[in-house]
C-alpha positions in Angstrom: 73.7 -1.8 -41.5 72.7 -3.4 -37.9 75.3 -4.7 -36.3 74.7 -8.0 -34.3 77.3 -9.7 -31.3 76.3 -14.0 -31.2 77.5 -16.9 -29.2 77.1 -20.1 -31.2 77.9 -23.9 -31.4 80.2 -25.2 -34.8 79.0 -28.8 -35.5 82.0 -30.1 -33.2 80.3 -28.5 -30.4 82.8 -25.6 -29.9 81.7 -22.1 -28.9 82.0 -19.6 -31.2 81.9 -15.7 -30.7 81.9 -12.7 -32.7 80.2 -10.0 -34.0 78.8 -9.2 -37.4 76.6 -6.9 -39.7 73.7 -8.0 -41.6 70.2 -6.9 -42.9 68.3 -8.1 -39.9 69.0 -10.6 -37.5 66.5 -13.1 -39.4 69.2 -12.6 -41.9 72.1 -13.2 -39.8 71.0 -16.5 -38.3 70.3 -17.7 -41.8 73.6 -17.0 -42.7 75.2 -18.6 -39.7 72.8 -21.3 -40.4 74.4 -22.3 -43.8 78.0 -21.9 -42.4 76.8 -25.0 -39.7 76.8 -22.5 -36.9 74.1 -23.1 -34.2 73.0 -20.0 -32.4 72.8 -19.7 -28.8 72.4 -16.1 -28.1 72.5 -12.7 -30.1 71.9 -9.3 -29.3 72.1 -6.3 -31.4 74.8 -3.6 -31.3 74.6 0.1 -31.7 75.3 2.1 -34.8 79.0 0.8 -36.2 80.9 3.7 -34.7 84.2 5.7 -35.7 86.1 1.9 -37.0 85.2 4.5 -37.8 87.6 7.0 -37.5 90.3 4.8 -36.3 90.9 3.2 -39.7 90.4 6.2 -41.9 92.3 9.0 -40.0 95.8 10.1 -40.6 98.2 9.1 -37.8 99.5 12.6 -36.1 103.3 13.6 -35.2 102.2 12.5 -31.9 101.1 8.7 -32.5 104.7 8.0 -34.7 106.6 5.4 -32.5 107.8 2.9 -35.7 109.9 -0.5 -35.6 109.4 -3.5 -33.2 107.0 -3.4 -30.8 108.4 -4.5 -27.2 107.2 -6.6 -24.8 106.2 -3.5 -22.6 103.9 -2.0 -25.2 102.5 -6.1 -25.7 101.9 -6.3 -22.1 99.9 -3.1 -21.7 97.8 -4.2 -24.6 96.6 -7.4 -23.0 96.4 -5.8 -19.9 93.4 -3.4 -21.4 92.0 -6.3 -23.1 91.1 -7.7 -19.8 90.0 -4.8 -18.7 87.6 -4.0 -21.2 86.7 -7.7 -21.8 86.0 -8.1 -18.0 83.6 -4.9 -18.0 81.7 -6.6 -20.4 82.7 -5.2 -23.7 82.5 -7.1 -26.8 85.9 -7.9 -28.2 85.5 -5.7 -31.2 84.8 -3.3 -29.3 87.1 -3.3 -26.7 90.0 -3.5 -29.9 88.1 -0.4 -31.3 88.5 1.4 -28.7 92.5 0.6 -27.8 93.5 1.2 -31.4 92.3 4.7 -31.1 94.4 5.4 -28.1 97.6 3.8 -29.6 100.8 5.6 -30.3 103.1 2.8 -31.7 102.0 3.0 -35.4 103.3 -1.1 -36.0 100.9 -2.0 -33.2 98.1 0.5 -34.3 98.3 -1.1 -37.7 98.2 -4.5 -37.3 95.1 -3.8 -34.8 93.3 -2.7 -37.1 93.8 -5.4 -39.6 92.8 -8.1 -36.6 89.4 -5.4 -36.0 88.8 -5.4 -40.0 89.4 -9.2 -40.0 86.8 -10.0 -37.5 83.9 -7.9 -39.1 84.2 -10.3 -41.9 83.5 -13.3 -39.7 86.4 -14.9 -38.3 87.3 -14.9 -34.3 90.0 -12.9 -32.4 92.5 -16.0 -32.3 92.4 -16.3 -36.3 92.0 -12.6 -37.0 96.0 -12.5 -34.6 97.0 -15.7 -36.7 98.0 -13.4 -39.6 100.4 -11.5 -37.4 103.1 -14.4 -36.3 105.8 -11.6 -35.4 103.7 -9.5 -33.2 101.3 -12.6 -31.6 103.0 -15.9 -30.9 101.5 -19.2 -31.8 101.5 -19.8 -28.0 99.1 -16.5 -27.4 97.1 -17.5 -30.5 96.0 -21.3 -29.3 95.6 -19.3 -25.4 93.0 -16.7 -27.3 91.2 -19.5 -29.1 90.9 -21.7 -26.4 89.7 -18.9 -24.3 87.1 -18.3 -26.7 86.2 -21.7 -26.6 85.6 -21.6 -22.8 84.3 -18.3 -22.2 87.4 -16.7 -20.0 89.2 -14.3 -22.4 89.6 -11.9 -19.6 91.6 -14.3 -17.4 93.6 -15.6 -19.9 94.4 -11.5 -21.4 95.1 -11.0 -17.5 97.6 -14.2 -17.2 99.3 -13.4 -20.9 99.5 -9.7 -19.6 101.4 -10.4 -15.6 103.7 -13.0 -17.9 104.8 -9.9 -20.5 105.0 -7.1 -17.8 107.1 -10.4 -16.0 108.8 -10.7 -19.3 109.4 -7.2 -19.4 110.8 -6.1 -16.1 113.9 -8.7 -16.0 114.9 -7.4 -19.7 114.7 -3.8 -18.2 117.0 -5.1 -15.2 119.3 -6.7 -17.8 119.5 -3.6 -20.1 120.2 -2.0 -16.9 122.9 -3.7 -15.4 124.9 -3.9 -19.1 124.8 0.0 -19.3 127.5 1.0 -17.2 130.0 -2.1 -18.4 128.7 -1.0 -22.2 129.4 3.0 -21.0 132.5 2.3 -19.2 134.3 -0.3 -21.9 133.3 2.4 -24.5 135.0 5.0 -22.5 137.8 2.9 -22.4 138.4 2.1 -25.9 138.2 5.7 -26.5 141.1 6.3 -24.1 143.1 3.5 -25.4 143.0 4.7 -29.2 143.8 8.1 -27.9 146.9 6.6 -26.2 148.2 4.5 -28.7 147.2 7.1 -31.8 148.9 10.3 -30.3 150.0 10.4 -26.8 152.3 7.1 -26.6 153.8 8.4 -30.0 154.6 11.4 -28.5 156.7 10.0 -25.6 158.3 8.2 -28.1 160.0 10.8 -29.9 160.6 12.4 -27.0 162.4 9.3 -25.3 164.6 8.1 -28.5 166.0 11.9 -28.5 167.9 11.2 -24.9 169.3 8.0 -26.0 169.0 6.3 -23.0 167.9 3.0 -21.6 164.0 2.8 -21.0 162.8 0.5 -18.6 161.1 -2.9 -19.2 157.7 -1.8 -18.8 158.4 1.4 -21.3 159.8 -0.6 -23.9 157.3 -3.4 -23.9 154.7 -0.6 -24.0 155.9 1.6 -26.8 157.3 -2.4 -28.9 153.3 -3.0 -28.5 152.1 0.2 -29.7 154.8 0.3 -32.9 153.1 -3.8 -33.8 149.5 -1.8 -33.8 150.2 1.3 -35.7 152.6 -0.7 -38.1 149.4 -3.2 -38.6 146.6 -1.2 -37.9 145.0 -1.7 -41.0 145.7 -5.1 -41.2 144.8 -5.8 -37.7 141.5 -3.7 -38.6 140.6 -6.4 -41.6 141.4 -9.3 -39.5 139.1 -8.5 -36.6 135.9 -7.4 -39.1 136.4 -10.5 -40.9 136.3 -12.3 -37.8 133.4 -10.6 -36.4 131.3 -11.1 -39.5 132.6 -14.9 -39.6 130.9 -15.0 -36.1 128.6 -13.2 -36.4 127.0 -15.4 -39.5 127.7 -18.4 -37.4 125.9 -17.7 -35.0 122.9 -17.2 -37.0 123.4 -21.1 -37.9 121.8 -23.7 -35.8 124.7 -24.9 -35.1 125.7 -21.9 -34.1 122.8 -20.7 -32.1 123.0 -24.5 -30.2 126.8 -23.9 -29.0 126.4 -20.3 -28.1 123.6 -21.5 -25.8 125.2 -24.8 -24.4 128.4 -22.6 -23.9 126.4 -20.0 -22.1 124.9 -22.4 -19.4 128.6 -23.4 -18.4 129.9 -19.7 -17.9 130.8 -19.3 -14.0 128.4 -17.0 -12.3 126.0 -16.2 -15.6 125.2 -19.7 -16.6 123.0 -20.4 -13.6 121.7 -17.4 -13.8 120.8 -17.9 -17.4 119.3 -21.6 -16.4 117.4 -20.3 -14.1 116.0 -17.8 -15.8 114.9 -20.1 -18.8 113.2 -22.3 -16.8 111.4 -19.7 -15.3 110.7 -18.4 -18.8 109.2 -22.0 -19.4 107.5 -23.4 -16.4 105.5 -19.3 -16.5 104.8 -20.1 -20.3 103.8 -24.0 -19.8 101.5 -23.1 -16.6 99.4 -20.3 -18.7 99.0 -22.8 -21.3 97.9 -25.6 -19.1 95.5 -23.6 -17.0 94.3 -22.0 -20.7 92.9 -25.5 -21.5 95.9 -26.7 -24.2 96.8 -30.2 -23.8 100.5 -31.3 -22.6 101.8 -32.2 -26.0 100.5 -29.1 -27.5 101.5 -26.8 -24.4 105.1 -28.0 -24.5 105.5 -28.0 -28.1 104.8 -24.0 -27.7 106.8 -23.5 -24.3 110.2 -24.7 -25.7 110.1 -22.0 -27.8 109.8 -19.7 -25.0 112.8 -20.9 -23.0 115.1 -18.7 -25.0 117.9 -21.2 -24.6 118.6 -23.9 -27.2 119.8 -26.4 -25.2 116.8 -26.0 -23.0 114.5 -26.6 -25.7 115.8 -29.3 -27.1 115.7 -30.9 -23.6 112.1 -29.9 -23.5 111.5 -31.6 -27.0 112.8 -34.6 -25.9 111.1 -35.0 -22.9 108.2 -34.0 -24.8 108.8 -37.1 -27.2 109.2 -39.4 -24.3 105.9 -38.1 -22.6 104.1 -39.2 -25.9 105.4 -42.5 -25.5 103.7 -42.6 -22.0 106.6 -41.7 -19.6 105.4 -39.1 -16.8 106.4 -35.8 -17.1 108.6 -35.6 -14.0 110.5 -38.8 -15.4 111.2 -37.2 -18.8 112.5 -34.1 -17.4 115.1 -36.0 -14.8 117.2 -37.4 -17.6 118.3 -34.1 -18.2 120.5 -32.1 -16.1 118.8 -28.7 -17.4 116.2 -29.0 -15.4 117.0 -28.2 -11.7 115.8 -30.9 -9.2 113.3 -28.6 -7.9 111.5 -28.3 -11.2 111.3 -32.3 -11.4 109.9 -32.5 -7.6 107.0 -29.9 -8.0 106.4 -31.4 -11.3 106.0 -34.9 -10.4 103.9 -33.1 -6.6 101.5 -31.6 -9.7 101.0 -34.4 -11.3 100.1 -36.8 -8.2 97.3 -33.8 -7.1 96.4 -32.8 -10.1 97.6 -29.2 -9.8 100.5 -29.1 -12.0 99.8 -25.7 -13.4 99.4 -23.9 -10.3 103.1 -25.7 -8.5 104.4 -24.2 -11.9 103.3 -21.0 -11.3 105.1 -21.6 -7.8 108.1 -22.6 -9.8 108.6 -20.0 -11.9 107.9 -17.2 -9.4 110.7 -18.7 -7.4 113.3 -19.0 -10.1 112.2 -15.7 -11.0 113.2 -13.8 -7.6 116.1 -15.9 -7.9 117.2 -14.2 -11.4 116.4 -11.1 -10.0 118.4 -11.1 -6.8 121.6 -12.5 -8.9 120.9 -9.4 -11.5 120.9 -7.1 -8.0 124.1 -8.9 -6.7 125.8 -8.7 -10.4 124.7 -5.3 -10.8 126.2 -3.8 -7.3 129.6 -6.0 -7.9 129.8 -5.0 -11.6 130.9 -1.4 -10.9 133.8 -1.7 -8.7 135.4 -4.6 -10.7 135.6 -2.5 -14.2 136.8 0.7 -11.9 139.7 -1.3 -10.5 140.5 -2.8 -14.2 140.2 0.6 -15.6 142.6 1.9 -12.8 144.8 -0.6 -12.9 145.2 -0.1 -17.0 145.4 3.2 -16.0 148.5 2.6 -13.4 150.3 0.5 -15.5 149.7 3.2 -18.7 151.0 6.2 -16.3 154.0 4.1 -14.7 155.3 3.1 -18.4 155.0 6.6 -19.5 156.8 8.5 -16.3 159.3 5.4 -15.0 161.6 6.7 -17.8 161.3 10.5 -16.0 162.8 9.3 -13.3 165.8 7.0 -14.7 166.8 10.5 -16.6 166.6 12.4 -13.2 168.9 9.5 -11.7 171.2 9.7 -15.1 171.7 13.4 -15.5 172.4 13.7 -11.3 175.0 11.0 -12.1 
């Protein structure tokens, strides 16, 4: 069956475009017709290719990369959207062809439902409303109001730098924790080695002279009898306690104190600050410049701040802004939001280019966070070598002090 790509006007005056089959394109307009659709342009497609293929082959050994799918993998999907899009592409078609070149079967899978969704009829930004987990509500209302105005490719460009943005600063987190996360591991290792076998050892070794150990010894070995005597109890206690916080922090309650408690750590809560209102002014300028209107767009960025306390000064400046206040005013009256934020905010609101000074914004908050991730990351290394060398020290002077004392006592 002839396949046919339209451009048409709902009764509301919005744009709508997709692609569909019919029996001729008499047919399809008459169709369109009864669902209040006014054509502006069609044009037929080729022969329905391999949707072909895509959905009905089996997945081979080399496309099986399960589970979540990350904000890389995200990123480089938008990024060939645009691509495709730009070249002129239908949408369809352009999804078509990525889904066959997938390797992350979550992705691959979901893509094809949004492909199968939108040859019966409805758009790109309702076909991705089914998928909540994979495509925010914040990319959704972006895709449909792209639709609306023609510019898909510019907004799959913008949605693509913000996840490869995204994406980058995780990577430079993940890799400034993996030496701590290597090194405490190591550590605990050691220590459970120490306290299960060697420091035992010395014990028995020690009580057999009957002499007097030094302060350090005896404090050492008085330590390690309390954890071996306990060890099971001590054991209970701290699963129960993990799993007590661990379910708190799931609560909203919870969530809210771990955040607020975050943003007054020395060193990591500006960093953490800045980097959620980088995460928001990036999020709030795509929406802006997307065509969503200011209650709508900050609704949808809060969620991106990834910080509680952030959001919910977002939401209330948000309900003040409703209530006619100016955006820059809203966001003064609370001390989340850096001074800078409220000048190039209230500077975008007197020109008129509010989305582009919070482009500005973000990018500078965003080389801030990644210069403090730099600075953490070259200062991090020495600090946990000279607390694993001083544990080390004060292990080795405990154990051998009492060497010594022995020497002295036997000479005498």
């Amino acid at each position: 069956m002839p396949r046919f790509t339209y451009i048409s006007r709902n009764p509301q005056g919005q744009r709508v475009t997709a692609v569909a089959e019919a029996e001729s394109r008499q047919t399809l307009m008459s169709q369109l017709k009864e669902r209040g659709l006014t054509v502006v342009e069609m044009k037929e497609l080729g022969e329905r290719p391999v949707q072909r293929k895509a959905a009905r082959r089996r997945l081979t050994w080399s496309r099986l990369s399960f589970g979540r799918i990350d904000t890389g993998e995200l990123a480089i999907f938008w990024r060939e959207v645009a691509t495709m899009v730009a070249a002129g592409l239908p949408v369809v078609e352009a999804l078509e062809s990525i889904s066959e070149e997938l390797e992350h079967v979550r992705l691959h899978k979901v893509l094809l439902d949004v492909i199968s969704s939108m040859w019966e009829g409805f758009n790109f930004s309702q076909s991705m409303k089914k998928h909540p987990r994979v495509f925010s509500p914040m990319v959704v209302a972006l895709i449909g109001a792209a639709e609306e105005s023609g510019s898909l490719a510019e907004v799959a460009d913008q949605l693509a730098t913000y996840l490869e943005n995204r994406d980058r600063l995780y990577r430079k987190v993940r890799a400034a924790l993996t030496y701590p996360i290597f090194l405490c591991t190591f550590f605990l290792v050691v220590v459970a080695i120490a306290t299960f076998w060697i420091i035992p050892k010395f014990r028995e070794i020690y009580e057999g002279f009957n002499a007097k150990l030094p302060r350090l010894t005896e404090i050492v070995f008085a330590v390690n009898a309390f954890i071996l005597h306990y060890f099971f109890w001590i054991l209970a206690a701290g699963v129960i306690y993990a799993v007590a916080i661990f379910l708190w922090a799931r609560t909203k309650a919870g969530r809210f104190t771990i955040d607020r408690v975050s943003l007054t750590l020395p060193i990591f809560g500006k960093l953490l600050q800045r980097a959620a209102v980088a995460r928001f002014c990036r999020s709030l300028a795509i929406l802006l410049s997307g065509g969503i209107p200011i209650n709508r767009a900050l609704e949808m960025a809060q969620e991106t701040a990834g910080n509680r306390v952030v959001a919910k000064a977002i939401q209330a400046s948000r309900e003040e802004i409703l209530k006619g206040s100016k955006i820059a005013s809203s966001f003064k009256k609370h001390s989340v939001f850096p001074q800078m934020v409220i000048r190039m905010v209230s500077t975008g609101e007197e020109t008129g280019n509010l989305s582009k000074l919070l482009v500005k914004t973000a990018d500078f908050y965003e080389v801030r966070v990644d210069a403090t991730l730099s600075t953490i990351n070259t200062l991090i290394e020495p600090v946990m070598i000279v607390f694993v060398g001083a544990f080390v020290l004060l292990f080795v002077l405990s154990m051998y002090m009492p060497i010594f004392s022995l020497a002295r006592t036997m000479r005498g």
